[in-house]
C-alpha positions in Angstrom: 89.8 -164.6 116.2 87.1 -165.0 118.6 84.6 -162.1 118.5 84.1 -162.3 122.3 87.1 -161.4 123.1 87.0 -158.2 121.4 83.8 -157.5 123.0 82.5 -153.6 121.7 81.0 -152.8 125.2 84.5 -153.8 127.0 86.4 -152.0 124.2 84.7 -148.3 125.2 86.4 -147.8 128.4 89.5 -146.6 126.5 87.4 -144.5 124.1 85.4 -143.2 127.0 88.9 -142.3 129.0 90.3 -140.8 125.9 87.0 -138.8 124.7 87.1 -137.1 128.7 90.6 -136.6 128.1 90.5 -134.3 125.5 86.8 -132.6 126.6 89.8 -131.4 129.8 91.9 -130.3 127.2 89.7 -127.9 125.1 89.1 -125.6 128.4 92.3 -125.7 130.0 94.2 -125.3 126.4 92.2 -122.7 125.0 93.0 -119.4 126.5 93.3 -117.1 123.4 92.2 -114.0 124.8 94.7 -111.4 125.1 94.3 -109.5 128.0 96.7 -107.2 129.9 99.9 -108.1 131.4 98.2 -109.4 134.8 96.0 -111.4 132.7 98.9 -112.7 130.6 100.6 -113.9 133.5 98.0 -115.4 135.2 97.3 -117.5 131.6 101.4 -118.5 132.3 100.2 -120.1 135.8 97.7 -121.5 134.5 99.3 -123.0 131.9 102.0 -124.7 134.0 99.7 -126.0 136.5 98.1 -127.8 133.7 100.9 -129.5 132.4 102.3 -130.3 135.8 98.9 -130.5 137.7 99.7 -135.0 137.9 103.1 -134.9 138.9 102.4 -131.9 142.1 98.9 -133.3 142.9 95.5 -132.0 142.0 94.3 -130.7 145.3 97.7 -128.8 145.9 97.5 -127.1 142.4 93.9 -125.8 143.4 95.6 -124.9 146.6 98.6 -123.0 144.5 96.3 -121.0 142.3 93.9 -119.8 145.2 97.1 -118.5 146.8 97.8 -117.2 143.6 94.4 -115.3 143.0 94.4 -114.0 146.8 97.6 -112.0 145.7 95.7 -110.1 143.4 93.7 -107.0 144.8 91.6 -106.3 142.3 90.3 -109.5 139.6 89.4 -108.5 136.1 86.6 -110.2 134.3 88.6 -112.4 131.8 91.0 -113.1 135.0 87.7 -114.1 136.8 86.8 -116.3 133.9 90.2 -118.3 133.4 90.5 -118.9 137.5 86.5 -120.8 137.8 87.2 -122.7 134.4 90.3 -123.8 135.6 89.5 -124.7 139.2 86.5 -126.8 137.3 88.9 -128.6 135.2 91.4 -129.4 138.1 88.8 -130.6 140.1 86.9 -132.9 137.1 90.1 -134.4 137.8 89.9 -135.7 141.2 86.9 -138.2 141.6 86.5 -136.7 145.7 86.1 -133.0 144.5 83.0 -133.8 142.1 80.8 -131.4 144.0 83.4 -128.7 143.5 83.6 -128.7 140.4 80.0 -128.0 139.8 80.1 -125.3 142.0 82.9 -123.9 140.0 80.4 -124.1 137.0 77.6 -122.5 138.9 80.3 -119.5 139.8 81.3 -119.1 136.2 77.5 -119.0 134.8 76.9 -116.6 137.0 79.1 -114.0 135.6 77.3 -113.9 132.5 74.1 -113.2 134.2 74.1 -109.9 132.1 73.1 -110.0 128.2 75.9 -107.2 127.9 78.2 -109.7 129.3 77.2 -112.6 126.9 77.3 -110.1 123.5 80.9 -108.9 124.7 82.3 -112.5 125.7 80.2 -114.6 123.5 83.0 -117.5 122.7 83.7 -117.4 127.3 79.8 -117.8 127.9 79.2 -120.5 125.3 82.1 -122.6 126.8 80.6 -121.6 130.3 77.1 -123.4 128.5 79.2 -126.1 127.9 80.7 -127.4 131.0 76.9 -126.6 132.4 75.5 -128.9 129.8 78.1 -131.6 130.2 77.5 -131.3 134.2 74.1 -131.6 133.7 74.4 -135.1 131.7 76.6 -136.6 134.3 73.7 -136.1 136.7 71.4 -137.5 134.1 69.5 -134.3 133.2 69.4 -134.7 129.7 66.8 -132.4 128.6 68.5 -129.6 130.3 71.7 -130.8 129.3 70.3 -131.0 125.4 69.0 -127.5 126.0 72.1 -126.3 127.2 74.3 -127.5 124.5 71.4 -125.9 122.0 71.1 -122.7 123.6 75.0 -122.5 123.2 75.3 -123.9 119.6 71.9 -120.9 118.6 73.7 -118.3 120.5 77.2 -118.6 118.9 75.9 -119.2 115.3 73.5 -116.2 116.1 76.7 -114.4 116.4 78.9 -116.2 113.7 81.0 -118.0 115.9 81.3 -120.4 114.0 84.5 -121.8 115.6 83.3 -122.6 119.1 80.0 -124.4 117.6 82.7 -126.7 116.9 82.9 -127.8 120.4 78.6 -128.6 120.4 78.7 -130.8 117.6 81.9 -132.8 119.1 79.7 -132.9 122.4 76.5 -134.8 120.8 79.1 -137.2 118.5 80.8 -138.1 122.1 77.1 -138.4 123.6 76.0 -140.6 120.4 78.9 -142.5 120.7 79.2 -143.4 124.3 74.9 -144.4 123.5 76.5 -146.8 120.8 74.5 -144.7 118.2 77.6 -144.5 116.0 76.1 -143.8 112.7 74.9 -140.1 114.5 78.1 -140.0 116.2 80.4 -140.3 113.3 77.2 -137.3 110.8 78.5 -135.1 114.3 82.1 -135.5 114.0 82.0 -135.0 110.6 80.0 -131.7 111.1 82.6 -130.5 113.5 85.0 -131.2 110.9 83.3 -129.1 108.3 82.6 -126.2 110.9 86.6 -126.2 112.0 87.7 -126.4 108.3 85.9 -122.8 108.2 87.3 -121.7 111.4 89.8 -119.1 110.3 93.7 -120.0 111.7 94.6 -118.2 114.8 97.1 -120.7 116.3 94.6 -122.1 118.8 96.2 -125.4 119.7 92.5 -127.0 120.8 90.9 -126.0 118.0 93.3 -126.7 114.8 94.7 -130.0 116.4 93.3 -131.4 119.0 89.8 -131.3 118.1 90.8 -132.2 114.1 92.8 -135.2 114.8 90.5 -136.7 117.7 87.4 -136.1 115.2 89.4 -137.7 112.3 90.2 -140.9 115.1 87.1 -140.8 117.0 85.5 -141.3 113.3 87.8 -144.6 113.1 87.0 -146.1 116.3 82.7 -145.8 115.8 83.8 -147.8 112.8 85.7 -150.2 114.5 82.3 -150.5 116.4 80.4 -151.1 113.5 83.5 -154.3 112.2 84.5 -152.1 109.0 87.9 -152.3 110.5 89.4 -151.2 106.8 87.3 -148.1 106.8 88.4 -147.3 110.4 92.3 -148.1 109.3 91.6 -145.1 106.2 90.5 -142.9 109.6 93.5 -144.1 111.5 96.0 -143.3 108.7 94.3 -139.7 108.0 94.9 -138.9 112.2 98.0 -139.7 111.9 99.2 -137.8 108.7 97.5 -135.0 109.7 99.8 -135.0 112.8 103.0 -135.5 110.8 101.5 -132.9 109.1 101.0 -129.9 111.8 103.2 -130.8 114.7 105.9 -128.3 114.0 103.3 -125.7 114.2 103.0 -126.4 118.6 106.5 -127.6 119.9 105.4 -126.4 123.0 102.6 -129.3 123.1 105.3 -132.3 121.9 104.0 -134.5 125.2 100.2 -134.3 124.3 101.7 -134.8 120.4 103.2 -138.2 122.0 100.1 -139.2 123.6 97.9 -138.8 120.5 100.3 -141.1 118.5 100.2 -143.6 121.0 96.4 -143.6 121.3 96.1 -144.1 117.1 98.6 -146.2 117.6 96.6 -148.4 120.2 93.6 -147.7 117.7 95.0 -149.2 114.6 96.1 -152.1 116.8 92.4 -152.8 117.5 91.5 -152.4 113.8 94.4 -155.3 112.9 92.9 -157.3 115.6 89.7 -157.1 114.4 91.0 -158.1 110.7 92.3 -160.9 112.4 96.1 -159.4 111.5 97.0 -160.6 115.3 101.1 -160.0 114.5 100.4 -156.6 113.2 98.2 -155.8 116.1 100.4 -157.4 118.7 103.6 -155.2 117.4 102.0 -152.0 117.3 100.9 -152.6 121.2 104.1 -153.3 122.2 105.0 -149.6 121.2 102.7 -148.5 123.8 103.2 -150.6 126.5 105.8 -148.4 127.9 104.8 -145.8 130.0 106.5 -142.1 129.4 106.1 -140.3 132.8 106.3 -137.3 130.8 103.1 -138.3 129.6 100.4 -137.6 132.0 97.8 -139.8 130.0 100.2 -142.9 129.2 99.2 -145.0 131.9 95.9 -145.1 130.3 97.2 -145.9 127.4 99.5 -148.8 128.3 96.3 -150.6 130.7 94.2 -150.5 127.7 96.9 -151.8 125.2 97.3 -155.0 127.8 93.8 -155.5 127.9 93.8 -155.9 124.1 97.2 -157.6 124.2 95.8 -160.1 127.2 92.4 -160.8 125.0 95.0 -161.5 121.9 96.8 -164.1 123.9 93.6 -165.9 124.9 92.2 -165.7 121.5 95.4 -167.6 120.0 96.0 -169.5 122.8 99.2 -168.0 124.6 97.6 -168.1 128.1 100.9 -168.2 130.1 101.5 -164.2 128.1 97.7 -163.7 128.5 98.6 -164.4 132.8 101.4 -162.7 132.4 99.8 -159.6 130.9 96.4 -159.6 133.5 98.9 -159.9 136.6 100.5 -156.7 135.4 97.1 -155.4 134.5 96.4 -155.8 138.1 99.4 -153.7 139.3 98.6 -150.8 137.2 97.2 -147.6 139.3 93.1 -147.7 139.7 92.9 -151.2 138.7 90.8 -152.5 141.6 89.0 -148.9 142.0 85.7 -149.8 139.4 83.3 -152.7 139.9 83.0 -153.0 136.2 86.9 -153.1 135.4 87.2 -156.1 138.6 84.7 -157.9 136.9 86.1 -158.2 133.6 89.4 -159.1 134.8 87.4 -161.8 136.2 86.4 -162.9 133.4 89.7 -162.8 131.8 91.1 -164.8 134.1 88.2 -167.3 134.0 89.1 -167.9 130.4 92.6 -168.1 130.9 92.4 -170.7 133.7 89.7 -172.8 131.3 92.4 -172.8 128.6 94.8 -173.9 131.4 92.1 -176.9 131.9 91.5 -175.2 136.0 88.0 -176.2 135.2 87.0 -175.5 138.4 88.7 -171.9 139.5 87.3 -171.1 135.9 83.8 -171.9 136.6 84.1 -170.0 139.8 85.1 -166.7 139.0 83.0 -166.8 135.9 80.2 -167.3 138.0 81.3 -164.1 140.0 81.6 -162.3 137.1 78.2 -163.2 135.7 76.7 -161.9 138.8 78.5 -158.9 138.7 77.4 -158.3 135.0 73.7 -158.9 136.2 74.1 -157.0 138.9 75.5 -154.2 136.9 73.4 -154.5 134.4 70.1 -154.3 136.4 71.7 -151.2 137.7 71.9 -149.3 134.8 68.5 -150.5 133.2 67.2 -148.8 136.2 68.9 -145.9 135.2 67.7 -143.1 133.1 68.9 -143.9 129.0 69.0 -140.3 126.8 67.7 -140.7 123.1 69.9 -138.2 121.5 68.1 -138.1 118.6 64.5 -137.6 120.3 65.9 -134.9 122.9 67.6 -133.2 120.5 64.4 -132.9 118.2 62.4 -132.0 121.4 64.7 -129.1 122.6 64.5 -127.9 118.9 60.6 -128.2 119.1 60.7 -126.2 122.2 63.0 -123.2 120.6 60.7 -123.1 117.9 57.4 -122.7 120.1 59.8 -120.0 122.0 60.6 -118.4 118.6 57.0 -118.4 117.5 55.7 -117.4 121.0 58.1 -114.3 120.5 56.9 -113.5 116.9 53.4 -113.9 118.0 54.0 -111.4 120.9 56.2 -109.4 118.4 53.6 -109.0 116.1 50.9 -108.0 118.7 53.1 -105.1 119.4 53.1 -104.3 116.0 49.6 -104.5 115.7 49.6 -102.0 118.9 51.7 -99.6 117.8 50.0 -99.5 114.7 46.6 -98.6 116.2 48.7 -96.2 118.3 49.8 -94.4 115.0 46.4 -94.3 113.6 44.8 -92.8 116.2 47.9 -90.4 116.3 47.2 -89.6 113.2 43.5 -88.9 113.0 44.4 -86.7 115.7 46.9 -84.6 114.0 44.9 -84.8 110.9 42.2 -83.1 112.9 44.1 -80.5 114.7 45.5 -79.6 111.2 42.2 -79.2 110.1 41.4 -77.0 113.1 44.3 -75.1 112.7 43.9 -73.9 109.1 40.3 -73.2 110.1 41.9 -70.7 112.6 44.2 -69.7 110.5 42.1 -68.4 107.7 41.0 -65.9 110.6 43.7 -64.8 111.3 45.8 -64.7 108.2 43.1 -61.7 107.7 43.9 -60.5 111.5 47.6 -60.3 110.4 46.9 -58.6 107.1 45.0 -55.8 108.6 47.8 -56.1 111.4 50.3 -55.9 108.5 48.8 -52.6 106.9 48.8 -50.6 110.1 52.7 -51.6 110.8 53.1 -50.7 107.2 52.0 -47.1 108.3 53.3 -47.3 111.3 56.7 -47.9 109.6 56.3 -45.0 107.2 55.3 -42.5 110.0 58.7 -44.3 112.2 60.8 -43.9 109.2 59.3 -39.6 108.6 60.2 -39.3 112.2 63.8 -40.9 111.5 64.6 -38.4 108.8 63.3 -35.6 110.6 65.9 -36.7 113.6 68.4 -37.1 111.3 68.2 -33.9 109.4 67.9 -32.3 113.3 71.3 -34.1 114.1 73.1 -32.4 111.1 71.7 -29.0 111.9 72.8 -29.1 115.2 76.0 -30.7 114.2 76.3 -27.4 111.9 75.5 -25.2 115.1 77.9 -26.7 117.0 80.6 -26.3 114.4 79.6 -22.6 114.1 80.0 -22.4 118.3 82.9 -24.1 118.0 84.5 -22.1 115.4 83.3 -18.9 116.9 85.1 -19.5 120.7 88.5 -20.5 118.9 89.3 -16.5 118.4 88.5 -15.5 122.0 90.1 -18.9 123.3 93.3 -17.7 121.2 93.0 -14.4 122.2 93.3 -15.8 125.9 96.0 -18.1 125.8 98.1 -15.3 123.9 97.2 -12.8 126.7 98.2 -15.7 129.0 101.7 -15.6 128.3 101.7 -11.3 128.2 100.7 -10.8 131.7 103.9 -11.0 132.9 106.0 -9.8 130.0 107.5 -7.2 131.9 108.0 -8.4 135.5 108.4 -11.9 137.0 104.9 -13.5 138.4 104.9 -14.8 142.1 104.8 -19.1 142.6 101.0 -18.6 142.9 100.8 -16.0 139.6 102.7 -18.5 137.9 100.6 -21.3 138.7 97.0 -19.6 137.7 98.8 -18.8 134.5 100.2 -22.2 133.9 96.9 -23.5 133.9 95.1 -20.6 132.3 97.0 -21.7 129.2 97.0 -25.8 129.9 93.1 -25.4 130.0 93.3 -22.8 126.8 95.4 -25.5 125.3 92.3 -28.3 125.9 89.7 -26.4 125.2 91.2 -25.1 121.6 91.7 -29.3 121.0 88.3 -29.9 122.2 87.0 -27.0 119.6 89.1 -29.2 116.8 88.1 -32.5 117.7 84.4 -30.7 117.2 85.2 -29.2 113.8 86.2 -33.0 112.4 83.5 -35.3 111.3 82.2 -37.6 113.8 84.1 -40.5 112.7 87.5 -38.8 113.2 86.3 -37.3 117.0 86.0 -41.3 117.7 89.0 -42.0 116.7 91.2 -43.1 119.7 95.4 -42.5 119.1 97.0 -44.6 121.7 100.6 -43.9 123.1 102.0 -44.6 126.4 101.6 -42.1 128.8 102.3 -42.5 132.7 98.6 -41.5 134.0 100.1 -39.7 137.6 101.0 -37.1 135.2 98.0 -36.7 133.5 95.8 -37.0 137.1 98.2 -34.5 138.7 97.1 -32.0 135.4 94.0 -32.4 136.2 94.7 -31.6 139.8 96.5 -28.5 139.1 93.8 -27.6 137.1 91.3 -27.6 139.1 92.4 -26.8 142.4 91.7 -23.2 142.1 87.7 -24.4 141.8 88.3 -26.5 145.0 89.7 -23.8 146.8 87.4 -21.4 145.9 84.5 -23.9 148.1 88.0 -24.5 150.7 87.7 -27.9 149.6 91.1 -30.0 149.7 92.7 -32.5 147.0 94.5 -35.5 148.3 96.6 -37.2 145.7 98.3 -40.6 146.3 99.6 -42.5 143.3 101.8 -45.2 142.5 103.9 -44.5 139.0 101.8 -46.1 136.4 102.5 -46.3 132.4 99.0 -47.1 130.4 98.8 -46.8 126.5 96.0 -43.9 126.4 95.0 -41.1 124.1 96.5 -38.6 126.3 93.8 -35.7 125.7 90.6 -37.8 126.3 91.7 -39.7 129.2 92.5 -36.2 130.7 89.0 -35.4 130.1 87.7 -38.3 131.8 89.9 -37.6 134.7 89.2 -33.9 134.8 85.6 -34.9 134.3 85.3 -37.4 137.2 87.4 -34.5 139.1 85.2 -31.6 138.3 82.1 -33.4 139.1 83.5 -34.5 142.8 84.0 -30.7 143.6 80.9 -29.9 141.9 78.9 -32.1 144.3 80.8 -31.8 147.4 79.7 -29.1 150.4 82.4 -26.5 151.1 85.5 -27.4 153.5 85.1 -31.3 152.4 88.2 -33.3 151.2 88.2 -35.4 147.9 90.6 -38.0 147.6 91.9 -39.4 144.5 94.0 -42.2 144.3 96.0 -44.4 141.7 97.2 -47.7 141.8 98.5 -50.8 139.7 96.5 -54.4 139.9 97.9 -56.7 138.2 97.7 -56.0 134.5 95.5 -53.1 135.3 95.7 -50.0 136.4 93.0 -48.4 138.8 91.8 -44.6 139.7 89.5 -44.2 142.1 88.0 -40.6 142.5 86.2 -40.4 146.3 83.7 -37.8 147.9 81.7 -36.7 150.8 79.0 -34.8 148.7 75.1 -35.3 148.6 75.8 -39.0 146.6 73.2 -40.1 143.5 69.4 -41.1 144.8 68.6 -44.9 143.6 66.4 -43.1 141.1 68.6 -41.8 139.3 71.8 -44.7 139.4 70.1 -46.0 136.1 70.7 -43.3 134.2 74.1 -41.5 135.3 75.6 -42.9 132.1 73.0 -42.6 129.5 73.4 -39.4 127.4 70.3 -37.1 128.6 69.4 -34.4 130.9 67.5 -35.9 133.1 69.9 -37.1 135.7 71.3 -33.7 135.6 71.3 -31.9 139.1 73.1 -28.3 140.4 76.2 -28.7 142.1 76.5 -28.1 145.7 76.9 -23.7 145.4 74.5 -23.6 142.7 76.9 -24.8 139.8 75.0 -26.0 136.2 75.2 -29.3 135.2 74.3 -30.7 131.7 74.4 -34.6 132.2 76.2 -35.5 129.0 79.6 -35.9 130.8 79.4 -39.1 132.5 78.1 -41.0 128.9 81.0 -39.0 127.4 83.3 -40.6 129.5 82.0 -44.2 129.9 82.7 -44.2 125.6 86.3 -43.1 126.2 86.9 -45.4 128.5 85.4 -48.3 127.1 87.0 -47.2 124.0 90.0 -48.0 125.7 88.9 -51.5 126.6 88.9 -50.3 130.2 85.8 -50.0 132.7 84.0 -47.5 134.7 81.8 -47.5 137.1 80.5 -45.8 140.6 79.6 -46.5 144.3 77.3 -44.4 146.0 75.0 -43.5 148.9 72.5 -40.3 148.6 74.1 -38.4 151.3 77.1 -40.1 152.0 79.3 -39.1 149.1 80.3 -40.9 146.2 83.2 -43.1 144.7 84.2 -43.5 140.9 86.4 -46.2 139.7 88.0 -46.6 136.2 90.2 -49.1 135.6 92.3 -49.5 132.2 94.9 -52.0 131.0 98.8 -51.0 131.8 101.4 -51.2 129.8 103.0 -54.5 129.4 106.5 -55.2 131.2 108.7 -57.5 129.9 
């Protein structure tokens, strides 16, 4: 076989068609993110328009998920994400929307301007890195492009990803290889393979298949470059066992399953060929000469197969199949679209028609052809060539001078904030030293200072006793009192109830006597509580009691003192049940009581009232007296004489009653307290929990 007609330049287009191929396929099939339900749907849409983006058209999917995104009030990030990859995939697929689809890779960068963003969606910013790099090659920015893919590949090992630096190696293999530096491009590949073999399984149909097997046959066909077509068949073989292999693992993906048999297929042919095994070759390109429309690729894969097929059929001499095959060539969609594909048609046909002996339309359209291939060829020595190998090294030389420009301004600030300790340092070092100097002084101030407290303490704690031993005497004196007026106390109530032994008392009689005894009756407690120890007169023995009753006592009581000044009670009440020790809370009310008439002027009216609130229960004792100055406010409660004052007709007052009663009440877990104006009259308020209802 002729080694012209299997010309390696002419024989990349398939690779180069096949290598885009599946570069589309690792962004549109690799949403592995789980998301919420909105999310999950939207990865559904996606989905479909991916596999059916050929049959509906390109520009009316875009148009299908726009409508779809406008739907959607509010975008979450990863929804954000999956809609500008997408939109750049679908329109890397249409050769008019070329523009768009970097703009769609501008849009997507920009999300990650945040370095938050990048450390939370590492594995969506390095892909973002990647469609940027790739962009940025197609426009023939190769340092930036380089620097992209390196930044990418640093940042994800940085982080351990070591799955997604998968995709970087695959990129610079496909770059090597489409620079016919297959040697690097087949060390790349066989990196990705290693870093993929570590990848831990997750089901990801890009990563465990697609990029496995095309490494595996991409491998093959950079030694079908280099004419070891037997080591390229081993490659071949491996592809396609591997598929056998893990198919069952993706029946969703069966179509793109299909097409990568049909592309080894197609490769293996090219490796028979090569051999010079032309019946081999031919038989395994008749399997893909016919196209599956559920295929989206197949077309592809059926012009390239003729090509090979037509070169075949020129090499052994069949030029009426080698016609036959071009003129269908011809038909095939995009045939006429690329200057480079028309030219070599051209040429094919050239050498068909010279082994026709059509010397002449030979000669002619080779001569087009050769001035198309200078033409072309002029055009792309003008253009810019990458050295993957040199760039790579630079953009590695430049990270390094970035690295060591950061530890040299790392280390500065080191050296900076070691000064800044020193200094520190000395500085405390010095006001330690000025401190313990001080503090010699006055360690001896404070142990002078300490004697006299010590003194101090012993004279405090002398006066203590002395108070102490004063409390117990008068304790004993008051005991004696006590005891003493229980006999004349006695002696009263009994005479109380012999007053009218022999003759029936008036409504009024009655009354005085009634309370004669009620207030014998208090006192002779009051004279016991005395006589117990002062733990027991704290004591406080609740029962429920309904408090009308006990302010109505205190009424009767002391209405005989009122009148005597013509002063009138007013008594409103609501029925009220509190749990009270019934004896002190009638001396707080009869205390509150006695002090209102104490303090009022004659012919003035007291009002005292009693009501429930809420879970509380309120009496509110009210006068018109002379009120309490603002001096004296402060001290109505404490137990002293100083806030003591004579009642309105001259009547003694010892100042001890109020503090009496602010204990029994708070004993209670109740509150008192007072509202006054000097000259206006006074209010007193004690509230006090109610019984519960049920």
């Amino acid at each position: 076989m002729k080694k012209d007609f299997f010309s390696l330049a002419q024989a990349k287009i398939l690779q180069i068609t096949l290598l885009s191929l599946s570069l589309l396929w690792s962004f549109s099939g690799c949403q592995n993110s789980p998301g919420n339900e909105q999310e999950k749907e939207l990865e559904v849409w996606i989905d479909s328009l991916d596999r059916n983006s050929r049959k509906i058209g390109i520009k009316k999917s875009i148009m299908l998920l726009d409508s779809l995104m406008g739907t959607k009030e509010e975008k979450s990030f990863n929804e954000r994400v999956q809609y500008y990859k997408f939109m750049k995939v679908l329109s890397h697929r249409d050769s008019t929307l070329q523009q768009d689809a970097l703009n769609y890779t501008d849009s997507l960068l920009l999300l990650f301007s945040s370095v938050r963003v990048r450390e939370l969606y590492p594995t969506d910013y390095s892909k973002a890195l990647l469609l940027k790099g790739d962009d940025l090659f197609k426009q023939k920015e190769y340092y930036k492009a380089y620097r992209n893919y390196y930044h990418g590949k640093s940042f994800l090992t940085a982080l351990g990803e070591i799955c997604e630096c998968a995709r970087y190696s695959s990129r610079i293999a496909n770059i090597s290889y489409k620079e016919e530096n297959y040697h690097r491009a087949i060390a790349y590949w066989e990196q990705e393979l290693k870093e993929l073999a570590e990848c831990p399984k997750a089901d990801n149909f890009q990563l465990e298949f697609i990029e496995v097997q095309g490494s595996i046959r991409n491998i093959g066909m950079a030694y079908v470059q280099l004419n070891k077509p037997d080591i390229a068949s081993t490659y071949f073989q491996q592809a396609m066992d591997f598929i056998d292999k893990n198919e069952s693992k993706f029946p969703r993906e069966k179509n793109f399953i299909k097409f990568a048999r049909l592309v080894i297929l197609q490769n293996q042919a090219e490796a028979y060929a090569l051999k010079g095994e032309v019946k081999i070759a031919e038989r395994l390109l008749k399997k893909c000469l016919q196209h599956d429309p559920e295929i989206d690729w197949s077309v592809e894969v059926e012009q390239q197969s003729r090509l090979i097929l037509t070169r075949i059929y020129i090499d052994t001499k069949q030029y009426d199949k080698a016609e036959e095959q071009l003129n269908i060539l011809k038909t095939l969609p995009a045939a006429s679209n690329n200057t480079a594909t028309a030219s070599m048609y051209q040429k094919l046909e050239a050498y068909i028609l010279f082994g026709q002996e059509k010397f002449r339309e030979a000669g002619g359209l080779l001569i087009t052809s050769l001035k198309a291939d200078e033409v072309s060829k002029m055009k792309k020595n003008g253009e810019n060539k990458s050295d993957v190998g040199a760039l790579l090294q630079q953009v590695q030389r430049a990270h390094e001078t970035e690295l060591t420009v950061a530890k040299d301004a790392q280390k500065e600030l080191i050296l900076r904030f070691s000064i800044l300790i020193s200094i520190t340092l000395c500085v405390i070092i010095y006001l330690i030293w000025r401190s313990a100097k001080k503090s010699a002084a006055n360690l001896r101030a404070v142990t002078e200072l300490n004697k006299a407290i010590t003194q101090s303490n012993i004279v405090l704690q002398d006066t203590v006793n002395a108070l102490e031993q004063a409390e117990a005497e008068n304790e004993n004196v008051l005991k004696i009192v006590a005891h003493d007026l229980r006999s004349p106390i006695a002696a009263m109530i009994s005479a109380s109830h012999m007053v009218f032994w022999d003759q029936i008392p008036t409504s009024e009689q009655l009354e005085i006597v009634t309370a004669m005894q009620h207030s014998g009756e208090m006192a002779n407690n009051l004279i016991g509580q005395i006589l117990q120890s002062s733990s027991d007169r704290e004591k406080i023995s609740k029962s429920d009691a309904a408090l009308q009753e006990i302010v109505q006592s205190c009424v009767d009581m002391l209405s005989h003192k009122a009148g005597e000044k013509q002063q009138k009670l007013e008594f409103q009440y609501e029925e009220v049940t509190a749990p009270v020790d019934r004896e002190k809370i009638w001396r707080v009310f009869c205390n509150l009581l006695s002090n209102a008439i104490k303090f009022s002027p004659r012919e003035s009216t007291i009002l005292i009232h009693l009501q429930k609130q809420g879970d509380m229960v309120l009496l509110t004792v009210r006068d018109h007296g002379i009120g309490i100055p603002d001096e004296l406010k402060s001290q109505i409660f404490l137990p002293s004489n100083e806030a003591r004052r004579s009642g309105t007709a001259g009547e003694q007052s010892f100042g001890i009653g109020l503090s009496i009663c602010r204990q029994i009440v708070e004993g209670h877990e109740g509150k008192i307290w007072f509202e006054s104006e000097s000259g206006l009259g006074t209010a007193f308020f004690v509230e006090l929990p109610a019984t519960a209802t049920i």
